[in-house]
N, C-alpha and C positions, 0 to 999 in steps of 0.2 A: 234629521240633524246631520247636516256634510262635516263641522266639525266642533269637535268637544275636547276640552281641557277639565281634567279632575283635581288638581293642585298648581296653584299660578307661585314657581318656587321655591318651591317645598325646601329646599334647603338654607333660605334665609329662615322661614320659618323656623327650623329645625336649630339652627344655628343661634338667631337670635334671640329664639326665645327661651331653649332647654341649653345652650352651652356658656353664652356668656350675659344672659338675665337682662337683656337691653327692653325685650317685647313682653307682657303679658304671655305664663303667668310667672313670670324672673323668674324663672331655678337657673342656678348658677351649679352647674352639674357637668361640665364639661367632658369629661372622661366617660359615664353611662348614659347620661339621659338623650344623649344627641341622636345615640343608636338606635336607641328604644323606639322614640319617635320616630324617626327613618324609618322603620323597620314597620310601625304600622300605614305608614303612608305610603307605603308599597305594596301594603297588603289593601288596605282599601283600592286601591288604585288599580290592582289587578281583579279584585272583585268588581267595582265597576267597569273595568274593562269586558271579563266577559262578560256580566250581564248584556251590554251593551250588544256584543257582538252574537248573542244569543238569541236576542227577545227584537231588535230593530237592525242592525244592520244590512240584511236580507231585501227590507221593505224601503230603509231610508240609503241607501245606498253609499254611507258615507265611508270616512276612511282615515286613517291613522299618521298622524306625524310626530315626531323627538323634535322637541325644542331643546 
């Protein structure tokens, strides 16, 4: 796999669904819940990361970009 994406946005996500209740699942929670979430999809995100860089990147030679 040359290249992989683990969240497309994560902060609309985060945004429109934990701070102003637009998206599934509506909490309108703007002040904690935005964090919260942030905060695990960072932590996923670094967990897939190294996995990735652990277990395939060695063999599949791929490689890392910031959108």
């Amino acid at each position: 796999m040359k290249k992989w994406i683990t969240f497309n946005e994560p902060m609309i996500v985060v945004w429109y669904s934990y701070g102003n209740a637009e998206f599934p699942p509506f909490v309108k929670d703007p002040l904690v819940s935005p964090f919260k979430v942030a905060h695990h999809i960072i932590q996923a995100h670094v967990k897939t990361y190294h996995f990735y860089q652990t277990e395939f990147k060695q063999s599949q030679q791929g490689g890392k970009k910031l959108y």
